[in-house]
N, C-alpha and C positions, 0 to 999 in steps of 0.2 A: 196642278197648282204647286206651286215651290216656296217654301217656305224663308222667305227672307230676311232681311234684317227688319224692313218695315214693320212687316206683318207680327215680327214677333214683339216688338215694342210697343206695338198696339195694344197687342193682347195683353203682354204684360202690365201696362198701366190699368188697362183696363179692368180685369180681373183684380190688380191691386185696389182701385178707389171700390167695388164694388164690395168686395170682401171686408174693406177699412167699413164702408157705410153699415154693412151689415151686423159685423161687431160691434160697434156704437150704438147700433139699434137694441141688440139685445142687451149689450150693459145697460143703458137708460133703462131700457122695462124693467130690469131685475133692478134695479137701485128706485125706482118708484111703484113698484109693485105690492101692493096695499099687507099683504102677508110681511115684506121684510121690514116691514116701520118697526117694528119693537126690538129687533136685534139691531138696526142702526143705530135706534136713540139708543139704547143701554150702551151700544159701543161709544157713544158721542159723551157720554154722562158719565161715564165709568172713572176717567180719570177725575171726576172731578167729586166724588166720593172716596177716594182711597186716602183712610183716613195716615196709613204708615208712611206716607209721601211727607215728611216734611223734614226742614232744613236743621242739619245738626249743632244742637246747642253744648256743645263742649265743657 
């Protein structure tokens, strides 16, 4: 079997969407996965407690 230009753009696509699906699969779990809720919301809510964020009155 010889490996030609066909066959290699096959696989190459192929291998590419399977690997894309795969990654996406695991960030969704790790981004809904009941353990990360408290470090997202603090990340989410963080700016908006920082009390030295404010605009300079001169």
């Amino acid at each position: 079997m010889a490996l030609d230009h066909d066959i290699l753009v096959w696989f190459s696509k192929s291998f590419g969407l399977f690997y894309l699906l795969a990654l996406s699969l695991i960030v969704l779990v790790y981004a809904y996965w009941p353990a990360n809720r408290k470090p997202f919301e603090r990340a989410a809510n963080a700016i908006l407690h920082d009390d030295d964020d404010k605009p300079y009155r001169g």
